[in-house]
N, C-alpha and C positions, 0 to 999 in steps of 0.2 A: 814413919809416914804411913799413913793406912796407904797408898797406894803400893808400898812394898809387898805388903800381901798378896796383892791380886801380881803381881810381878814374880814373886817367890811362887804361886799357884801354874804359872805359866811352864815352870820347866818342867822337859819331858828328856829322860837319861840324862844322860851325858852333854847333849846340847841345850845349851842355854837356849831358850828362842824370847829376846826381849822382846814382847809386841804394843809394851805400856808409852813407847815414845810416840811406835805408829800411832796408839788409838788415839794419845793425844793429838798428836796432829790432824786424822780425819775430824776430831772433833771441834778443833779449833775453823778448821777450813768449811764444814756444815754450819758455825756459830755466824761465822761470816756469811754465807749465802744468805742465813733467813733474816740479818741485819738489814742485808742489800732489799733484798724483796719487802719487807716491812718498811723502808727507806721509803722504797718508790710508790708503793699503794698508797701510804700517808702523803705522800707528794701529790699524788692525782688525788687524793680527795680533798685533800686544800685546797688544789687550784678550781677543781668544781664548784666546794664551796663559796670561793673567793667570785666566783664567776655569776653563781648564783645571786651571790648578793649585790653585785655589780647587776644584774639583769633579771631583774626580778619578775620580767614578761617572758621571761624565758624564749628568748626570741632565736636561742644558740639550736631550739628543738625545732626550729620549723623550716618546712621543706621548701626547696626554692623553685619555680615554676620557669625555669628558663629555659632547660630543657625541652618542656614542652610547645612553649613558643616557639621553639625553633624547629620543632618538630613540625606545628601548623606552618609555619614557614613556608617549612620544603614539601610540606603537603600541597600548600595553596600553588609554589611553583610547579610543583609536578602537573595539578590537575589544570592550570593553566598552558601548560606544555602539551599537554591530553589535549585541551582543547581546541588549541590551536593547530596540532596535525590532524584533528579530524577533516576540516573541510577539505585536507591534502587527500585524505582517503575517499572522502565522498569522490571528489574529481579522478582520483584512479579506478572505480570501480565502473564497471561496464555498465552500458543501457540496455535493458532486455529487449528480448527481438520480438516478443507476443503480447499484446494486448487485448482488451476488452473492449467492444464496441456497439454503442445497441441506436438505433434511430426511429423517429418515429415521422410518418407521413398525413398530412392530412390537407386536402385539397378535391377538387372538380373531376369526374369522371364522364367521359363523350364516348360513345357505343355508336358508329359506322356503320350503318342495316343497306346492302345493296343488293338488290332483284334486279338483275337481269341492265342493268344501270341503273335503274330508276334510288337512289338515295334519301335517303332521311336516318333522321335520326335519333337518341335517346340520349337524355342528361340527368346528371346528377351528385352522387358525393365518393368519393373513394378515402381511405384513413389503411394504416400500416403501421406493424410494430414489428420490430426485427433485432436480434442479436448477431452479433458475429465475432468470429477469433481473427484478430489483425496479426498480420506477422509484416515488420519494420525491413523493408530495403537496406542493405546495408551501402552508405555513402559517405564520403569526406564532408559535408557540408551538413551539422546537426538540426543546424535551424532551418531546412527544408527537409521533411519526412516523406516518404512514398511508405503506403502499405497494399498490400494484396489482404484481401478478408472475404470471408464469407462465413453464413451459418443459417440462421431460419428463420423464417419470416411470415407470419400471418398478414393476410391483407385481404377486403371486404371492398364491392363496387357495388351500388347500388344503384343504377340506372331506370328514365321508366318514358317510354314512347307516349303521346299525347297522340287523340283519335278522337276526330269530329263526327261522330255518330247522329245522323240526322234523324234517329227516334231517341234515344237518350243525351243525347246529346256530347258533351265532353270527356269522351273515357281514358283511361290510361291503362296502358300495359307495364307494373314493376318488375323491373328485374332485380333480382339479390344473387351475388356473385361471393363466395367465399372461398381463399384460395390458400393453401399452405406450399410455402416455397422457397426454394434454397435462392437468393443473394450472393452473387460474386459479383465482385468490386476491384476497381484500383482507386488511390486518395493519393491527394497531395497536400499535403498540411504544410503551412508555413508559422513556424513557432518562433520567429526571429523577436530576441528579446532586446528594449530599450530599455537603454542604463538610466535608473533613475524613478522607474515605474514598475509599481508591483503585477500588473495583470497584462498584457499584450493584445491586438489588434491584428490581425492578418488579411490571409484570406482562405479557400481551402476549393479544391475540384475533388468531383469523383464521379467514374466513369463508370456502368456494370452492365448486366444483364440478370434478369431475376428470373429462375427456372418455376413456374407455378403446377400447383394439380387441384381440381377443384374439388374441393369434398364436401360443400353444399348449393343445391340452388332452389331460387322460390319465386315462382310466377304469378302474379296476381293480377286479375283485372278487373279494372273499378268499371264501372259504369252508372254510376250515380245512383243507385239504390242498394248494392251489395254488391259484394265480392265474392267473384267465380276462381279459385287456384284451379289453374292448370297444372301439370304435369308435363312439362317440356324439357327433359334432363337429358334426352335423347339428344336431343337437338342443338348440342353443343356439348364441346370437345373438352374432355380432362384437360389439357393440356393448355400451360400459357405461359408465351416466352416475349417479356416484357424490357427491353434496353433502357436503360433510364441516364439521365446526366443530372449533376446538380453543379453547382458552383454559390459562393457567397464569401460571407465573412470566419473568422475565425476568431476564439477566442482563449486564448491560453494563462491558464494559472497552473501552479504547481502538481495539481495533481492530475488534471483531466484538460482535453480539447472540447470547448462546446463550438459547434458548425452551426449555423441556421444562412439557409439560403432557400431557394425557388429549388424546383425537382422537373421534369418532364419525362414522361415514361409511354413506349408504345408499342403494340403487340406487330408483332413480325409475323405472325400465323394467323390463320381462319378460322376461328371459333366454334364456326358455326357447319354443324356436318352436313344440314340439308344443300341440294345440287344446286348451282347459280343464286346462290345467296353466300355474300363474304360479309361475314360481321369481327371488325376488327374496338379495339379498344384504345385510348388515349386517355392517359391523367399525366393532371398539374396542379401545383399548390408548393405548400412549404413543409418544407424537412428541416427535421433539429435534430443531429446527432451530434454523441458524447462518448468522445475517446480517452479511454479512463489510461494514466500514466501509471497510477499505484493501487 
């Protein structure tokens, strides 16, 4: 047998060392292995084969989109669960205690001229524009609001005495009054909301006192051919301290209170420096103020 050789090659002294049964057996047991694996590769490519020809859109290659539906799913419930605790949140989150408030006046102005008692007096137009920082009363009852506010306020009276001049006849004396002045206040807003209606109906008060200082004035007197300005700054007092009331309607949407109601406003002090002469001030007309929520 040629394998004898390689068998007779193997011994070494005295010891036989037969290793021709071993090789044969690792060799037989590796013939085996790559029978097995050439078995099973030929087996999965016939079944691809066989599969392919069966499916010939190859439809065994395409990815299936169910996952992802279900993914939009749990998206769409999530972001439905998002949205439906937010109104929980809005309703937990506090109402700030400061707001913005600005109003504007525009109405009649009467100027009170007394000598000694003898009275008369001057008419005319007064208007006002004013800003203020409202800070919110804190109360158990939301839909009626109190604030305390105040801030600055420009406001203009123009008044002017009428004079029967028996060589010119008809003159008048204008007065221009221009006052920059601090506004303190108390309001009462009623925001009480009906179900069912987007915008609400109230009504609203406010009670103040307005601290003025004058920083311009202009005299003028007509007397039917030209005008002579005087210079009377003398003769009346920086100072004007004006109480006023308003009350009306209220009007509430989402983001702001709009107020419009009637105003009366009147000078507590004397104007006027010269001695036995009280010149006092009164306006009235309408005010529109706008109490801003955001």
């Amino acid at each position: 047998m040629p394998f004898d050789k390689y068998q007779w090659e193997c011994y070494v002294g005295d010891n036989k060392l037969k290793v021709s049964r071993s090789i044969m057996r690792y060799f037989a047991h590796y013939c085996i292995r790559i029978r097995t694996v050439v078995f099973i590769v030929g087996a999965m490519l016939c079944s691809l084969y066989s599969k392919a020809q069966s499916d010939p859109a190859h439809t065994f290659l395409n990815i299936t989109e169910v996952a992802d539906v279900n993914d939009e799913t749990t998206n769409e419930d999530q972001d439905e669960s998002v949205s439906s605790a937010e109104p929980n949140k809005e309703v937990a989150t506090t109402e700030p205690r400061f707001y913005h408030f600005i109003f504007l006046d525009y109405g009649n102005a009467d100027l009170t001229h007394n000598i000694n008692g003898y009275v008369e007096g001057a008419h005319g137009q007064t208007g006002a524009f004013s800003w203020q920082a409202a800070y919110r009363i804190k109360q158990g009852n939301d839909s009626r609001r109190m604030f305390l506010s105040a801030g600055l306020e420009v406001r203009n009276i123009n008044t002017a005495f009428t004079i029967i001049d028996p060589t010119f006849g008809i003159t008048q004396d204008k007065l221009q009054f221009w006052y920059l002045g601090v506004p303190v206040m108390f309001q009462y807003v009623n925001t009480h909301h009906t179900p069912g209606t987007k915008n609400d109906v109230n009504c609203y008060f406010q009670l103040g006192m307005s601290v003025g200082y004058k920083v311009l004035f202009n005299h003028v007197r007509t007397d039917g051919f030209s005008d002579a300005p005087e210079d009377n700054t003398l003769n009346y007092n920086k100072l004007l301290l004006q109480p006023f009331i308003s009350a009306g309607i209220s009007y509430t949407t989402q983001r702001k209170v709009c107020l419009l109601g009637p105003f009366y406003a009147y000078s507590v002090n004397n104007i006027n420096t010269q001695s036995n002469i009280t010149d006092n001030f009164s306006s009235y007309g309408i005010r529109l103020s706008v109490l801003l929520f955001k």
